[in-house]
Steps between C-alpha positions, in 0.01 A plus 500: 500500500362745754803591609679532139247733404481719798912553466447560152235791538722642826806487227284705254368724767829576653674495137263784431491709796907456528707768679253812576233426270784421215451171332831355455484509111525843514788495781682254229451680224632879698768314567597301159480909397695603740746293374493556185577824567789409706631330202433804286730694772820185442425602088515882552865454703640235212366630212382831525706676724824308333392659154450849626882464659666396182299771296603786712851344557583600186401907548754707689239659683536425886148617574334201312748235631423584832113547496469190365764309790299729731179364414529100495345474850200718398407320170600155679215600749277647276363169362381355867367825606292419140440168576388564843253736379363264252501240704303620849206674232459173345403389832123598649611625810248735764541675816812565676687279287383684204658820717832312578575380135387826358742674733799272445486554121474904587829395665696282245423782261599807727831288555548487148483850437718625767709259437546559143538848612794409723680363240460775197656715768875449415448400133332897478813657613720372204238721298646827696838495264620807771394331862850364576658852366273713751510226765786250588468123432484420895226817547275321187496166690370646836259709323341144301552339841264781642255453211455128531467499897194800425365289229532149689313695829216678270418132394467367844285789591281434170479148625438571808253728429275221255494270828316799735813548699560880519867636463412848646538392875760257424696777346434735810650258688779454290556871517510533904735194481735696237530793738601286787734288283614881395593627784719175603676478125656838457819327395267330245355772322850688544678255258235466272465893468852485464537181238260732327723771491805311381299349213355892356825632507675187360784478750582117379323230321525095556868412375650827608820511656457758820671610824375651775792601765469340783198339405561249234697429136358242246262392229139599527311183426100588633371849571177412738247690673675489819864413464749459233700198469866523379800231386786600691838406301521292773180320331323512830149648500423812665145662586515869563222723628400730209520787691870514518506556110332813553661634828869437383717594167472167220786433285372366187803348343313347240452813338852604493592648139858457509729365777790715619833437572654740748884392619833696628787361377792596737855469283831568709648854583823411312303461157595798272283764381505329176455131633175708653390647166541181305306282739188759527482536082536145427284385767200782382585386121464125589145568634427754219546200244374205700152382409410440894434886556299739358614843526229788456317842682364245773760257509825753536882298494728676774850385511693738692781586723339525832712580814806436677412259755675377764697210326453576154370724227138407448302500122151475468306289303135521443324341226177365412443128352263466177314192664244526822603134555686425840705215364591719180569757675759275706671373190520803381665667846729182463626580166540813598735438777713264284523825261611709760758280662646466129526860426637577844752244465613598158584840581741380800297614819360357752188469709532633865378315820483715846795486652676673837843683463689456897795771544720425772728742614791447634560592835886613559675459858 
């Protein structure tokens, strides 16, 4: 019986004292709170957060739709950083654990503000109706990109900082190590200046059709700090320095208004003047009434007589397409050369080829 009753009172003693002076009641109980906070946090993502993205589904507002995606990690966490609060002052804690618990809820709080913070960043910018007017879409996203590294390093520091570790030698350090890293990544800072640079003056955009001579032709598909990666027709993938945007001459294609046609049409030196004549007039009336070209101050028709060349008599053809399109503007150069062979052939001439003329002379004995 001895021995029952001295287990029992070591139990009790030991039940009471628990882990650092905690009794374990109170060590159950933090923790049945905890959880029911962590519960809380499943009902805020099914129930809560669900609501609020129907409600402001139905708005045509971006901003709202956004802020609220934005923010489902935040208000997810929000309830254990609560519950963790709640939970560690239920329990009677003193000394350095009272330091260490009172410093890890400083943190889970300071973690929640910076990185609700992080996430209101891009949400903000649908607010500024005239950002992507003054700025290009690629130069917006390196500019939130730039935000959210400062804001996701201030935190660290602020965290940091409520644990005693000072950031002011650590970021001495970091500077001396930034000159050194300088002075070995010129190419570096080179193409980023100059990714800059093609962003501000909005040489191309992602989807952009661009050629560079010498350099590259295709589809711009990611503009990033220090390269820019291009679809080749090809479809291969190329990665080009972004400092050969800005040292060489780019071709946007993309932003082509109209697409030109620009031909000779050689027709044989035995066609008459009026073969000539009818062949220019029909083939400038044809374009005049075809709904492929568009004929204005900017976009001028020439159909001409141009030379005498050396196997035929040449007419010039320029002429601009209505369509920016590269396949429309193919039908519509193939149409046009169906037209032309029609006309040509109607009026009984011919089209000339280059061709040699060999004299021999006969040599009498």
């Amino acid at each position: 019986m001895n021995i029952i009753s001295n287990f029992t009172n070591l139990f009790s003693d030991v039940w009471s004292k628990g882990v650092g002076g905690i009794n374990f009641s109170e060590v159950f109980l933090a923790v049945l709170i905890f959880l029911l906070f962590l519960f809380l946090r499943g009902f805020f993502s099914k129930i809560i957060i669900k609501k609020l993205e129907k409600f402001v589904s139905l708005s045509t507002n971006r901003f709202d739709n956004q802020l609220v995606t934005s923010l489902e990690g935040p208000v997810k966490f929000f309830p254990l950083v609560i519950g963790f609060f709640i939970a560690t002052n239920y329990l009677q804690i003193d000394g350095k654990a009272s330091y260490f618990i009172e410093n890890l809820n400083r943190s889970l709080i300071t973690v929640l503000i910076f990185w609700s913070i992080h996430q209101i960043i891009e949400p903000v910018s649908f607010l500024i109706k005239q950002v992507e007017n003054l700025l290009s879409k690629d130069l917006l996203s390196w500019i939130l990109k730039a935000f959210k590294i400062i804001i996701f390093i201030l935190g660290a520091a602020a965290v940091l900082d409520i644990w005693g570790i000072k950031i002011g030698p650590v970021i001495a350090g970091l500077g001396l190590f930034g000159v050194a890293v300088a002075l070995g990544a010129q190419d570096l800072f080179k193409n980023l200046i100059s990714g800059i640079l093609v962003l501000v003056e909005k040489r191309f955009k992602v989807g952009d059709w661009i050629y560079v001579e010498g350099i590259i032709e295709g589809v711009v598909e990611r503009i990033g700090f220090r390269s820019t990666v291009i679809r080749k027709f090809d479809k291969s993938l190329a990665t080009i320095p972004n400092f050969q945007f800005a040292e060489k001459a780019v071709i946007n294609n993309t932003e082509t208004t109209n697409r030109r046609i620009d031909w000779i049409i050689g027709l044989e030196y035995k066609s008459t003047a009026e073969q000539l004549t009818k062949c220019r007039d029909q083939i400038e009336k044809h374009i005049l009434s075809s709904e492929d070209f568009l004929v204005s101050k900017d976009t001028q028709l020439i159909v001409k007589l141009n030379q005498f060349s050396a196997s035929s008599i040449d007419i010039r053809v320029r002429c601009f397409t209505k369509t920016n399109q590269y396949l429309e503007w193919i039908n519509a150069k193939d149409r046009l050369i169906i037209a032309i062979k029609a006309i040509v052939e109607k009026n009984g001439a011919s089209f000339a080829f280059p061709s040699q003329s060999v004299y021999v002379e006969k040599l009498e004995k």
